[in-house]
C-alpha positions as CSV (number, residue, x, y, z in Angstrom):
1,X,-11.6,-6.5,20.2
2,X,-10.2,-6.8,23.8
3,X,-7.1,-7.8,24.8
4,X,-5.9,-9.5,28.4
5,X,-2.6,-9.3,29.3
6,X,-1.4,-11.7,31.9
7,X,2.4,-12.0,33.8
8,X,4.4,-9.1,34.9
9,X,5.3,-8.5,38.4
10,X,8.5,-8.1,40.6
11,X,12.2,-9.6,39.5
12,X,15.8,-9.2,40.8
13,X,18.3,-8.0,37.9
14,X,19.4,-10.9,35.9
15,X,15.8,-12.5,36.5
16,X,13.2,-14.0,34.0
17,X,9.2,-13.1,34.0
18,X,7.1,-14.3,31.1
19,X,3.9,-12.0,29.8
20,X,1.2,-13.3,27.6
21,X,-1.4,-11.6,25.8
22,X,-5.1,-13.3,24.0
23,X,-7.1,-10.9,21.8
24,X,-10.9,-12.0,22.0
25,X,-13.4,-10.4,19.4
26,X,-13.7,-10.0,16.0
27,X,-9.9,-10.9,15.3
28,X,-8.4,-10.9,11.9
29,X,-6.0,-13.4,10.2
30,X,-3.7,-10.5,9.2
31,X,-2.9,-8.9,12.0
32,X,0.5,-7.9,13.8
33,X,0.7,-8.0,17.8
34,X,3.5,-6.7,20.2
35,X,4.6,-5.5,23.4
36,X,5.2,-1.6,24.5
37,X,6.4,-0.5,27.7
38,X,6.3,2.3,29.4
39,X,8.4,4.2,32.2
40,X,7.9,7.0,34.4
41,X,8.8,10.1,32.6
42,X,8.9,8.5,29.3
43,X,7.4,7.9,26.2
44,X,5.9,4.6,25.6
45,X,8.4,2.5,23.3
46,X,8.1,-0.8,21.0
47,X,9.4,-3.7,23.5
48,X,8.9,-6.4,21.0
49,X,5.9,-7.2,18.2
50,X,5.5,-10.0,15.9
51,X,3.3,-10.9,12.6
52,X,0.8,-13.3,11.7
53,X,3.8,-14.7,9.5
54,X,6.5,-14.8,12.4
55,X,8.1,-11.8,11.4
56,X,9.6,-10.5,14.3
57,X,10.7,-7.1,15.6
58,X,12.7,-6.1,19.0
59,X,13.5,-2.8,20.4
60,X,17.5,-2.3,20.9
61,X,17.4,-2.4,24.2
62,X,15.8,-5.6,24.6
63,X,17.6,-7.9,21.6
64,X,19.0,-10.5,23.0
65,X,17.5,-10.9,26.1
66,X,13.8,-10.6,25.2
67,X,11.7,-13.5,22.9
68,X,8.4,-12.8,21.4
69,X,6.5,-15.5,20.2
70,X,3.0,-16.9,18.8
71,X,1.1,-18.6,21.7
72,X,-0.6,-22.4,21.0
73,X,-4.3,-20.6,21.3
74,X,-4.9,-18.6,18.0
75,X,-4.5,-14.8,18.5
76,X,-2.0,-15.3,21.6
77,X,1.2,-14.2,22.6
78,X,4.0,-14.5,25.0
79,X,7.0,-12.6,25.5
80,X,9.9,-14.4,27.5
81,X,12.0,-11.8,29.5
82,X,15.6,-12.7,30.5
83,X,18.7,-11.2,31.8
84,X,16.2,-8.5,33.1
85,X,17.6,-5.2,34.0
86,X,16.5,-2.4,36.6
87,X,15.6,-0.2,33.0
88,X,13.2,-2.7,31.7
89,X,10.9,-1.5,34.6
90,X,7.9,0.0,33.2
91,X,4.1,-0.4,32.4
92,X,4.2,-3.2,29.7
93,X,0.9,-2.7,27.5
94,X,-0.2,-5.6,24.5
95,X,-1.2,-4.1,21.3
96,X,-2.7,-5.9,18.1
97,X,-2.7,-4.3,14.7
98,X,-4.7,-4.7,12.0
99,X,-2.6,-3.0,9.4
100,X,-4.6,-3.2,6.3
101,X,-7.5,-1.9,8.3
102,X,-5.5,1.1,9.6
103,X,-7.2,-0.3,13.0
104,X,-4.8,-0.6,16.5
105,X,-6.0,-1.5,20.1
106,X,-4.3,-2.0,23.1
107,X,-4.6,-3.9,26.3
108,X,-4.7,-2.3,30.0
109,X,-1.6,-2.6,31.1
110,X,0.6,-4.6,33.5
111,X,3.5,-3.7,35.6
112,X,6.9,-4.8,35.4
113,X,9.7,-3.5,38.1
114,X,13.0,-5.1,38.2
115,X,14.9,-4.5,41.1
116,X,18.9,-3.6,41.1
């Protein structure tokens, strides 16, 4: 399974940016994908994740102001980012889950920075 995270990049507070992320591979139909970020000094933290269902889940921080959703191509997502603030800058990493399998990968990485 790979995963290729697109998006990310530099934003003024209050801004918008838009990630996407396609797993390729052996993909199955049960499967949950999300969002994690990262910042310096900090643990990595659920930004937003979503089900094969639509079952959604945000971080606290980000309710509101963050919308994860299935993409058109099977095994896609996007996460909308609005109303961005100077602490949503971080390393933003994809992850899929195969919960039944007891199976999780992640993607590489892309950067966010939102500047004050």
């Amino acid at each position: 399974v790979q995963l290729q995270a697109s998006g990310g990049g530099l934003v003024q507070a209050g801004g918008s940016l838009r990630l996407s992320c396609a797993a390729s591979g052996n993909i199955f139909s049960i499967n949950i994908m999300g969002w994690y970020r990262q910042a310096p000094g900090k643990e990595r933290e659920l930004v937003a994740s979503i089900g094969n269902i639509g079952d959604t889940k945000y971080g606290v921080s980000v309710k509101g102001r963050f919308t994860i959703s299935r993409g058109d191509a099977p095994n896609m997502i996007n996460l909308q980012m609005d109303m961005m603030k100077p602490e949503d800058t971080g390393v933003y990493y994809c992850k899929l889950d195969y919960p039944q399998e007891g199976r999780s990968y992640w993607g590489q990485g892309t950067q966010v920075t939102v500047s004050s």
